[in-house]
N, C-alpha and C positions, 0 to 999 in steps of 0.2 A: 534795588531801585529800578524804576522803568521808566524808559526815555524812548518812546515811538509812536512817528505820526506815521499817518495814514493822509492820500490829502488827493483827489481829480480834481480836476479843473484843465483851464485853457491859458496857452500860453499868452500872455499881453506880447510877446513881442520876439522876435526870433532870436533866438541862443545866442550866447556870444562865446567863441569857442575861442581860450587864451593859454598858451603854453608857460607854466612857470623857469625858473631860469635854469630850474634842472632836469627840463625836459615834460612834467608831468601834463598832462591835460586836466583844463577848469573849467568851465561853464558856469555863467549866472542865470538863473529864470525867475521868472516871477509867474505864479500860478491866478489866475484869477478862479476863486473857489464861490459858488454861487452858498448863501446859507438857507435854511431849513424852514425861513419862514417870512412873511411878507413887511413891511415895515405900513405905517399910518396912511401912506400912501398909495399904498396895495403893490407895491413894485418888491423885487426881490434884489436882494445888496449880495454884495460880492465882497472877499475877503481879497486882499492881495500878497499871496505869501512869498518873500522873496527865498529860493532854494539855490543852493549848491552843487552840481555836480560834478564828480573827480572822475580821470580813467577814461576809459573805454565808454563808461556810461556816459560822459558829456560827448565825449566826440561824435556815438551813435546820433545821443540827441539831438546834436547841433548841426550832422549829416541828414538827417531822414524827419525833421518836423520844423515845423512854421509857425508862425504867429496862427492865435486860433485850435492850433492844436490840443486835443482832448489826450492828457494824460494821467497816469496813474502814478503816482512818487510815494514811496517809503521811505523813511530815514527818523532821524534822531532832531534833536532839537539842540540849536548852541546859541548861548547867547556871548556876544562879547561886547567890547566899548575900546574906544579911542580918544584921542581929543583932537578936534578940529582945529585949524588956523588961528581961530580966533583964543582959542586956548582951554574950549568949553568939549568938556567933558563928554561921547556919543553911546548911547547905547544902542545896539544892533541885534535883533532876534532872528534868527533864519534857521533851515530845516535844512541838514548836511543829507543828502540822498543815499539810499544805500540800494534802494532800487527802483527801476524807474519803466514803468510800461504804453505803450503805444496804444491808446486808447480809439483814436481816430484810422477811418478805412482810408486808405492809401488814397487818392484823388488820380482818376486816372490820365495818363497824358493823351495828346493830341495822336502821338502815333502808335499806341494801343490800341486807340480807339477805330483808326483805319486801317491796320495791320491786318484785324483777323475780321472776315466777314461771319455776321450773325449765323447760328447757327439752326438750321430749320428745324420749327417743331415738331414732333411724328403725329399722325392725327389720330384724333381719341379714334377708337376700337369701337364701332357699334354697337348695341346690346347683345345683338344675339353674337357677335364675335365671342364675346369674353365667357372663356371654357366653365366657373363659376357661379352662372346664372342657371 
């Protein structure tokens, strides 16, 4: 049997990074995954897949990206169910991550940006400069 998604998209909303009681790290995200084709109204729909991640991969995630962020997720697919307050039965589908990549270019800070001055460009080589003419 085979069980693997494949899934980019943008995060709706920034990581929530929560320690279980016996130490492990957990993460919820939810992917906004655009689809492949335009709907009656010429607009393009978005899937919203809620994902898992365990380890080292949720803490990375939920250190180093933002709401917005363009990511790449692998993993398996689980469904489970519970029952709610009211006593009615819940089913829940989500994508457990088994790997997770940084699709978006790092945004640069403010003191990046004035730390290092521009670098001069060297000026083009005239024609008859260039030994290959």
């Amino acid at each position: 049997m085979i069980n693997q998604v494949t899934l980019v998209g943008r995060l709706t909303r920034d990581p929530d990074l929560r320690y279980t009681p016996d130490g492990k790290a957990v993460s919820n995200i939810t992917l906004a995954v655009n689809r492949h084709y335009k709907n009656a109204s010429g607009e393009i729909e978005a899937d919203f897949v809620h994902c898992i991640l365990w380890g080292k991969t949720a803490e990375n995630t939920s250190n180093y990206c933002k709401k917005g962020a363009v990511l790449g997720v692998t993993g398996r697919i689980q469904t489970r169910h519970y029952d709610n307050q009211e006593g009615k039965r819940v089913y829940v589908t989500e994508v457990v991550a088994e790997g997770v990549r940084f699709l978006s270019s790092k945004p640069a800070t403010q003191s990046q940006q004035t730390s290092q001055p521009p670098q001069p460009v060297p000026p083009v080589p005239q024609r008859e400069e260039l030994p290959f003419v």
